[in-house]
N, C-alpha and C positions, 0 to 999 in steps of 0.2 A: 136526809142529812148526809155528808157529808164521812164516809165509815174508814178506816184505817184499812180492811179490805181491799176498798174498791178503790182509793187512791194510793197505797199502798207507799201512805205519808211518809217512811223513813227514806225512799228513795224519789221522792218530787222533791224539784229541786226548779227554784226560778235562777235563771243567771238576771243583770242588768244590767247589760254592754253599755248603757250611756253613749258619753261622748268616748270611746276608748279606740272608733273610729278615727282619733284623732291624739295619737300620741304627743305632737307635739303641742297641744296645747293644753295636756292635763294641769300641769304647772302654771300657768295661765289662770286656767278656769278656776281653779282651788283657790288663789288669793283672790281672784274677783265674785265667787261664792262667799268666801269666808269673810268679807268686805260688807258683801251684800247683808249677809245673816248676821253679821255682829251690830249695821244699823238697825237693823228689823227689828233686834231685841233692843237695842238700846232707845229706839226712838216708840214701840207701842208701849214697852216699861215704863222710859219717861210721862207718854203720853199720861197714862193711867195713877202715874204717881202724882204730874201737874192737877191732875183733874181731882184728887183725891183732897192733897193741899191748902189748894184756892179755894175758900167760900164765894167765891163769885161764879164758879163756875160748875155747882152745884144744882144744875134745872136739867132739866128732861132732856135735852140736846145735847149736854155734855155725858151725862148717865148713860145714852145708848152708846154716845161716841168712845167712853171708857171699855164696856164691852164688846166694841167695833176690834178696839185696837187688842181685848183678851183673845180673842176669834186668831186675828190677825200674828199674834202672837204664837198662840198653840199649833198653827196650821204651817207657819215657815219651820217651827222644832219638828214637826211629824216629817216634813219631806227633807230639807238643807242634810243635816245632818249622814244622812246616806249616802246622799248626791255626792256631800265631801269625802266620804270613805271613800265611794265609788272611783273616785275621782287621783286617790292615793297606796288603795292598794289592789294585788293583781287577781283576787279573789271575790270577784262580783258576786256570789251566788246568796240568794236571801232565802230561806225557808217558806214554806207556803203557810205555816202559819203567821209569821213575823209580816208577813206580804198579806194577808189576811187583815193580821192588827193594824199595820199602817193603812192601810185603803180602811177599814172602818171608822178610824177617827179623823183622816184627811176628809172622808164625805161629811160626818158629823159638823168640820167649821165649815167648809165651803157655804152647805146647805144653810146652815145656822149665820153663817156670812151673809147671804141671800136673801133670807128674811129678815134681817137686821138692817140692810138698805132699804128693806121695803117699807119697816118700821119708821124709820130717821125720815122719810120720805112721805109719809102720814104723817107724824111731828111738825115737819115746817108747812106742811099742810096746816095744819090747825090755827099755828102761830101766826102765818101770815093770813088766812080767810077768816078764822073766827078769831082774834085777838083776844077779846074781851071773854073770849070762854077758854082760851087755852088753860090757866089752871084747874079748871072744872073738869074738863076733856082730856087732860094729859098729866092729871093729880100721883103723887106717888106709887101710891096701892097701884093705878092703872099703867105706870113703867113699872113696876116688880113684875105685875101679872104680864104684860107683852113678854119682856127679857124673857120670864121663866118661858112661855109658847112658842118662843124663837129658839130654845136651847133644848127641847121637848120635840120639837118636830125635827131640828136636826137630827137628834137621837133615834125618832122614831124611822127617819127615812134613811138612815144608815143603819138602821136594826134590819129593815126590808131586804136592802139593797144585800147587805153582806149573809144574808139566809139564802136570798138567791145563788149567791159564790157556791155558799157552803153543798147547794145538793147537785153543783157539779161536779165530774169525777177529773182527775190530774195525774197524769202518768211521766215517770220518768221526768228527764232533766229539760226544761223548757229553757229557751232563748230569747230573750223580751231584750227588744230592742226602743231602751226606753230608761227612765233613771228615776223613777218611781211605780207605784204599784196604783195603775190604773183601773179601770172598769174594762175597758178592752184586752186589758191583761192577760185577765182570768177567763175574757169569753175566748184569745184567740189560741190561750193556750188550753182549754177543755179538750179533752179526748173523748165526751159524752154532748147529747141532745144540748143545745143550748138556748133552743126557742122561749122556754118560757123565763130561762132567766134574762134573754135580750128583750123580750116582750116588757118584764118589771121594769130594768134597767130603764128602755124607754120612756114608758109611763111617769118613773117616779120626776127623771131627769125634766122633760117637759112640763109635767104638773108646776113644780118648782119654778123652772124659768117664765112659763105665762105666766102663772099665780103674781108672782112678785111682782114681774112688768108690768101687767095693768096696774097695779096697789100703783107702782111708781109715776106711770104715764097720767095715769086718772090724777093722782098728788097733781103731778107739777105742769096738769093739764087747767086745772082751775089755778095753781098758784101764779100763771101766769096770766092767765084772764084777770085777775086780782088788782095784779101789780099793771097791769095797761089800765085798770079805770085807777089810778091811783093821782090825782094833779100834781104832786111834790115829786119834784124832781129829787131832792134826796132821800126820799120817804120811798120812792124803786130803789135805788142806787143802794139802802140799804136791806131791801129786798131781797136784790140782786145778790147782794153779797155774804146773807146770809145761807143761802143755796149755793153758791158758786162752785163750792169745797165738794159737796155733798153729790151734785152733778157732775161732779169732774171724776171722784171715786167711781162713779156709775159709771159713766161713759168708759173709764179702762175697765171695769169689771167685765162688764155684759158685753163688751167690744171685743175682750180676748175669750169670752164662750164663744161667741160667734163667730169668730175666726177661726176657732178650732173644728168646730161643727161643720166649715162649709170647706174646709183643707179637703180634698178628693183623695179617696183610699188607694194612694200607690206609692213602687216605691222611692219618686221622686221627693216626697214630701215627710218621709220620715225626718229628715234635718228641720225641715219646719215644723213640725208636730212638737218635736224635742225643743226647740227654742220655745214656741207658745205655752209649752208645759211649764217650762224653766220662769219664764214671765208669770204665768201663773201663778205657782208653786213658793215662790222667791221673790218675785219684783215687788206685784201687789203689796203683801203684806211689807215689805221697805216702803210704799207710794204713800199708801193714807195717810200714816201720821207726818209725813213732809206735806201733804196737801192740808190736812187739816191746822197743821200750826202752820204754815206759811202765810194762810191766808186770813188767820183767827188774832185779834188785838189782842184776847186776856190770854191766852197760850202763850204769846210773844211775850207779855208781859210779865208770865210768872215765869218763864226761861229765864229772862232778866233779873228778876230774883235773886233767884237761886244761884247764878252765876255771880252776883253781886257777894250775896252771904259766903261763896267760898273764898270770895278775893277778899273777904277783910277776915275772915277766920284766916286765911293763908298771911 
């Protein structure tokens, strides 16, 4: 573990230069972060409050989709909020504990994010090949029991990950070139062995990303074989549309892991690393709930609502 000693904790010290490479755009960056984070919250809040609401939009595809957008929620407050300090005053430096806590509960939602798509993605599995069994298959008790397994292994594989941190040793004032508190953070600023915590890291990362991808590919491997022997044309059409949303979250999710995994370690590519983090960290969580209501009739629907009932209370 990780001893006051050997890291010789009062004087480790992380900076995060961020973008600070870039003085004339701090002012810039800060209103379109703070743009960015104030949709995030208002739009997976909303989300969860529509969803709460509506009795029509109380089944199993809204249920994940509410703790889609809680994930969604807690993971842009874990990062945003630094980013904008960062971004406003001249004292970048974070403690290696605080740098600690945010990287354990930033992996906590991603992870937990991760199998949450995998989840929704077995859902419309069900709904669209087994119809006639989805409530049998997808019964209350069995979304309590998922959620809780999704929010459990997040925990458990961010309990992993951050033991591994912890039994490296950290000396003196590090320079992370970077605006949050990543997994290469901590390997690149170690001053001890860090084979077997890049060996975990590995492992867990991986495990995670195939695990889910097959759940998801095998889903909407059969959902489209499904919908080809389907004759009704509108009977795909609303196939289609009820994945659309849910496909489209996927494809940015796993499309900016993979973009960032195959970015080559130089230092060209720092600016890119730091935008795909940014997209990550920030974007995403602003995307789903604009993909999921944009493309959802009762979403639309209870926005209308609600907008209705102010305009005649006003």
């Amino acid at each position: 573990m990780m001893s006051p000693d050997r890291n010789q904790s009062g004087a480790v010290m992380f900076i995060l230069i961020g973008f600070s490479d870039y003085p004339e755009l701090q002012v810039p960056l800060f209103l379109l972060f703070l743009i960015i984070y104030s949709v995030t919250v208002m739009g997976n809040v909303g989300m969860i409050v529509i969803i709460k609401i509506n009795p029509k939009l109380h089944t199993p595809m809204y249920f994940f989709l509410k703790h889609l957008s809680f994930v969604d929620f807690c993971y842009s407050t874990i990062a945003t909020p630094k980013l904008l300090e960062n971004l406003v005053v001249e004292d970048r430096s974070i403690s290696i504990k605080a740098c600690i806590t945010q990287f354990a509960f930033g992996v906590t939602c991603v992870i937990t994010e991760m199998v949450m798509l995998a989840v929704m993605a077995n859902d419309r599995f069900v709904a669209i090949c087994y119809p006639l069994l989805y409530t049998v298959y997808i019964s209350p008790k069995r979304c309590a029991l998922l959620v809780t397994v999704t929010y459990s292994w997040g925990i458990i594989s961010s309990i992993v990950l951050t033991y591994s941190i912890l039994i490296l040793s950290f000396c003196g004032i590090n320079i992370i070139d970077n605006f949050v508190c990543e997994y290469s953070v901590f390997l690149s600023a170690s001053c001890s062995d860090k084979h077997f915590s890049e060996t975990i890291g590995s492992i867990i990362a991986n495990f995670n990303v195939l695990c889910t991808l097959i759940i998801i590919l095998t889903s909407y491997l059969f959902i489209f074989a499904t919908i080809l022997k389907m004759h009704s044309t509108s009977g795909r059409y609303k196939a289609f549309s009820t994945c659309a949303s849910h496909l489209t979250a996927i494809a940015i999710f796993y499309g900016t892991i993979f973009f960032l995994y195959c970015i080559p370690n130089s230092q060209n590519s720092r600016l890119v690393v730091k935008v795909g983090s940014v997209f990550y960290t920030t974007v995403i969580p602003m995307l789903n709930p604009l993909i999921y209501s944009l493309r959802n009739n009762d979403v639309k629907e209870t926005f209308r609502r609600i907008k209705d009932l102010k305009i005649i209370s006003q």
